[in-house]
C-alpha positions as CSV (number, residue, x, y, z in Angstrom):
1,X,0.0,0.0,0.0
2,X,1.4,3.2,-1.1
3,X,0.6,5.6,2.0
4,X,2.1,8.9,3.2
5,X,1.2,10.9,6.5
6,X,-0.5,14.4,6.9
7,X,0.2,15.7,10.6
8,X,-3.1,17.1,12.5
9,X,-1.4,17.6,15.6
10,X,2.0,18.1,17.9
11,X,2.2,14.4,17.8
12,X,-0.3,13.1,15.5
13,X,0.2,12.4,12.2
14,X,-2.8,10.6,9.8
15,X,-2.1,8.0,7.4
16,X,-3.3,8.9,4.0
17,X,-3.5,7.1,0.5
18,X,-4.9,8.4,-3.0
19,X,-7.3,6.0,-2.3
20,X,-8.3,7.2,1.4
21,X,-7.5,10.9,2.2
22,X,-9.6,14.0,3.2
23,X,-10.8,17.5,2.6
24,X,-12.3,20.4,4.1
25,X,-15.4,19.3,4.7
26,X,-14.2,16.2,7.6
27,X,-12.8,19.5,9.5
28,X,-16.3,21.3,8.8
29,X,-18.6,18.1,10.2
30,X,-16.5,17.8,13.0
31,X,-16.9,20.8,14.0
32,X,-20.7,20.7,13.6
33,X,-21.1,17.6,15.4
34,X,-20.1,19.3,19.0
35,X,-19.3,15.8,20.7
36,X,-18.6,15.9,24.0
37,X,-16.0,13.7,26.3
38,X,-18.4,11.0,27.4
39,X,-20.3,10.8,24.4
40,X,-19.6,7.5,22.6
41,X,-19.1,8.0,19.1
42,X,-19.7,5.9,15.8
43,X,-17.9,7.6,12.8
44,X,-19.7,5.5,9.9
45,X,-17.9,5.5,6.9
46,X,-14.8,6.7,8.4
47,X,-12.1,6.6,5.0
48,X,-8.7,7.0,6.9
49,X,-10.2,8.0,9.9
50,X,-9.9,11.6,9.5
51,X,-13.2,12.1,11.6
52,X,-12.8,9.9,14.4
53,X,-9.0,11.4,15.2
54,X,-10.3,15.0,15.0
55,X,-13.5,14.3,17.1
56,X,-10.6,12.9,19.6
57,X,-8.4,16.0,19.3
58,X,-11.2,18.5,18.9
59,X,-13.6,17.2,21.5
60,X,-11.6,14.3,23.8
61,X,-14.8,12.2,23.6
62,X,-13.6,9.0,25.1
63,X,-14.9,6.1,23.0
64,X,-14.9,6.3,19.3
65,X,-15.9,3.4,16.8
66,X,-14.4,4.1,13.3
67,X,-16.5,1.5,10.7
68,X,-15.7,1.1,7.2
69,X,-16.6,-1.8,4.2
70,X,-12.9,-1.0,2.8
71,X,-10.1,-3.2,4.3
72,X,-7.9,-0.7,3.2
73,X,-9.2,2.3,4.9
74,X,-9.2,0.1,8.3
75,X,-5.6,-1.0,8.0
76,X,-4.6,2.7,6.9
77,X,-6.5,4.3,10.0
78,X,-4.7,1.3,12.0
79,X,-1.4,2.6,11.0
80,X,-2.3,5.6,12.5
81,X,-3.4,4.6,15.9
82,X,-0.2,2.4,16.2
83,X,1.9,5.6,15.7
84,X,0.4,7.9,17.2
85,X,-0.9,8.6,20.8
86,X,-4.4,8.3,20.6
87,X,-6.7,6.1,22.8
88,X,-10.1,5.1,23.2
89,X,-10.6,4.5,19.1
90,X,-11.2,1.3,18.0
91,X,-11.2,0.2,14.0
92,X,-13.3,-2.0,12.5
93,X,-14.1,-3.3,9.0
94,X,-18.0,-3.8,9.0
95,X,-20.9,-2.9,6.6
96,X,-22.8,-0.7,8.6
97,X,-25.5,-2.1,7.4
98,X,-25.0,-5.2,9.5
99,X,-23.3,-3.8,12.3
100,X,-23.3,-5.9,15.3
101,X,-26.6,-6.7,17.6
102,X,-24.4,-5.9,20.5
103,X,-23.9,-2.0,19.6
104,X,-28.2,-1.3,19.0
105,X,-28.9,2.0,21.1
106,X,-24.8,2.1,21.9
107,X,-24.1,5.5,20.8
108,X,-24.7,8.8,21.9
109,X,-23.7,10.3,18.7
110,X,-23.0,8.9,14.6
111,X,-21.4,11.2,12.1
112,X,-21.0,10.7,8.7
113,X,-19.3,12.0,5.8
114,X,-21.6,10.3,3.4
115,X,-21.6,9.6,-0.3
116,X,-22.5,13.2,-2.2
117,X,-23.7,11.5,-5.7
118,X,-26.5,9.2,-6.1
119,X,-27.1,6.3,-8.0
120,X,-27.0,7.2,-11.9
121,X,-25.5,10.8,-11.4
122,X,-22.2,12.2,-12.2
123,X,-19.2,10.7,-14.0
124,X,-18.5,7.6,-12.1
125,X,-15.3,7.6,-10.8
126,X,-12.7,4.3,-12.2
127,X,-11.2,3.2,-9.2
128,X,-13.8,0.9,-5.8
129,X,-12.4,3.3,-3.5
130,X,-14.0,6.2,-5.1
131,X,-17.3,4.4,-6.1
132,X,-18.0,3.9,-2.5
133,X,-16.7,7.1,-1.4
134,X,-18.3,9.6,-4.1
135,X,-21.3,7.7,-5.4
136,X,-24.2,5.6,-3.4
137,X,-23.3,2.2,-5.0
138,X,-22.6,0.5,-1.0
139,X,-24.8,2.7,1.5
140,X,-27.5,5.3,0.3
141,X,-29.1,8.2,3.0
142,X,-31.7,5.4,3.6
143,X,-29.2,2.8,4.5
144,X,-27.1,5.1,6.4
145,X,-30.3,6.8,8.3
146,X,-31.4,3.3,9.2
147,X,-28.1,2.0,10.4
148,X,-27.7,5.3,12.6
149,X,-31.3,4.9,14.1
150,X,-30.4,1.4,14.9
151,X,-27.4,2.4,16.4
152,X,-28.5,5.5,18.9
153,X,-30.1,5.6,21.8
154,X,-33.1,7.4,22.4
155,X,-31.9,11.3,22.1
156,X,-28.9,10.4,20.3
157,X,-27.7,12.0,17.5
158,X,-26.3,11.9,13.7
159,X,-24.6,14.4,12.2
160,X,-23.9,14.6,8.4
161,X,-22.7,16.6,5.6
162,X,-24.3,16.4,2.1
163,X,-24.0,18.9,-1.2
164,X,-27.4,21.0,-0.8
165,X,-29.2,19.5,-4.0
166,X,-29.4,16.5,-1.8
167,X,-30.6,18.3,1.6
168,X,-34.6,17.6,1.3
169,X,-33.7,13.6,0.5
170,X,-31.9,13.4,3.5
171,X,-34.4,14.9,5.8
172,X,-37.0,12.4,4.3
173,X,-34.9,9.7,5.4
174,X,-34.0,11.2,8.9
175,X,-37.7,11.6,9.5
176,X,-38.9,8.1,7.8
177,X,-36.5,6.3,10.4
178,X,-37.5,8.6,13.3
179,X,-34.2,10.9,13.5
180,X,-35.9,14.4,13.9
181,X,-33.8,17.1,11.7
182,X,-33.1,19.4,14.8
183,X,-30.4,21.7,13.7
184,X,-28.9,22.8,10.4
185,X,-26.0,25.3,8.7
186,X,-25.3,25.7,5.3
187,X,-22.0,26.2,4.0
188,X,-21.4,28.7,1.4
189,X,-17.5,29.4,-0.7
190,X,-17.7,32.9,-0.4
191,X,-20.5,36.0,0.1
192,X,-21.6,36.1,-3.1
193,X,-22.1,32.2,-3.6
194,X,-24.8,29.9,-3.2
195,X,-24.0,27.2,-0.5
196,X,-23.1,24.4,-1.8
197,X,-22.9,22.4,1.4
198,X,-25.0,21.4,4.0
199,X,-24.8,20.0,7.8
200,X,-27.1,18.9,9.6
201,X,-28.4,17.2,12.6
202,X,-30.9,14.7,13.4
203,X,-32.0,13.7,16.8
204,X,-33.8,9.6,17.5
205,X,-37.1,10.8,18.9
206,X,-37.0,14.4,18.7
207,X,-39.8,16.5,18.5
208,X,-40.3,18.8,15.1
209,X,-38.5,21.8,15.1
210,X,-35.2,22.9,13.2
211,X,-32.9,25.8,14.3
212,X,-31.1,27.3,10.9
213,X,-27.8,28.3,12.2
214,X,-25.6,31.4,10.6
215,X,-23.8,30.7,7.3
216,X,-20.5,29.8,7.2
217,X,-18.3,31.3,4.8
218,X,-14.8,29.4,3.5
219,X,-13.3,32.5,2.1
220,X,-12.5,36.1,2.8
221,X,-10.2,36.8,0.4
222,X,-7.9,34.2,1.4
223,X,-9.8,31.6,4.2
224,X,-12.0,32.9,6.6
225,X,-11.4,33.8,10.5
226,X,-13.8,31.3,10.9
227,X,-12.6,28.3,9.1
228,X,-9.1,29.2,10.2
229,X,-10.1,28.9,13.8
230,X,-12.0,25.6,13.1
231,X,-8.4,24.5,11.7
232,X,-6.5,25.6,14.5
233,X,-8.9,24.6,17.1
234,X,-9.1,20.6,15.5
235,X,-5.1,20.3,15.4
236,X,-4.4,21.2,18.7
């Protein structure tokens, strides 16, 4: 495997691949999730692990489950917990649509980076690892709404991040497997764009009513105060 490291922190360092890296939007939904230290955490679909180490760095939340259906993206994010100094996450290579009996009603809180292309759009991508990453050929927002309802307990919560012409199809499946859309803030590049990113929040048994938070903007000129502080406040 041809890997390479990116450092997050003073001594963490993530193992990437061409096949497994990140981008902006892992530091974004991480942000947006708020995770506290005793939540336990299921980061579903977790590539090279990018969310689950953050959510440790940013947050400290003591108990993180990082799932993924590639082998490859398990070993890579295993590379990275036996080289750098973080505890309480555990890998595992599962489907989350099977995930074991033994974790219904576990978590406090799921996030997801989830598939931004549905089935028949876009160019498909050549290589697996981008099929499954880019495009809903392994876990649609219906699979992943139901794994994630399965998952929480009552109250808990799952975070995700989509592009926004997919916002209204992933509040129909929030709601269909009772995950209430609770809180939402759309992303936009600059002030005079259109967002082009959403996240949002659904809560297992919540009660109808959505709080729109402020914009976020990615640039002033440069990169914004605000997503510079999100950077410096998630490498720590």
């Amino acid at each position: 495997m041809d890997y390479r490291f990116e450092k997050l922190g003073k001594d963490v360092s993530l193992c990437v691949s061409d096949e497994h890296t990140f981008g902006t939007d892992a530091f974004l939904l991480t942000e947006f999730s708020r995770a506290r230290r005793k939540d336990k955490v299921c980061d579903l679909g977790t590539g090279c692990g990018i969310i689950a180490v953050l959510t440790k760095l940013r947050f400290g939340s003591k108990e993180i489950v990082a799932v993924d259906i590639q082998k490859q993206a398990i070993e890579q994010l295993d590379i990275t917990l036996q080289s750098s100094p973080l505890e309480g996450i555990r890998a595992m290579n599962a489907d989350l649509r099977e995930m074991p009996v033994y974790l219904n009603g576990f978590f406090d809180l799921c996030i997801c980076n989830p598939p931004y292309k549905a089935i028949g759009t876009g160019m498909i991508s050549e290589s697996d690892a981008d099929k499954i990453a880019r495009h809903e050929s392994m876990c649609t927002d219906k699979d992943l709404c139901r794994a994630a309802a399965r998952l929480l307990r009552f109250g808990g919560r799952l975070c995700v991040c989509g592009r926004t012409e997919r916002l209204a199809d992933m509040m129909v499946s929030m709601r269909e497997q009772g995950l209430e859309p609770k809180r939402m803030r759309l992303v936009h590049k600059d002030e005079n764009s259109e967002p082009w990113l959403f996240l949002l929040e659904g809560r297992r048994g919540g009660k109808s009513f959505l709080r729109c938070e402020p914009p976020l903007f990615m640039k002033d000129g440069g990169i914004s105060p605000e997503l510079k502080a999100i950077y410096a406040e998630s490498c720590e």
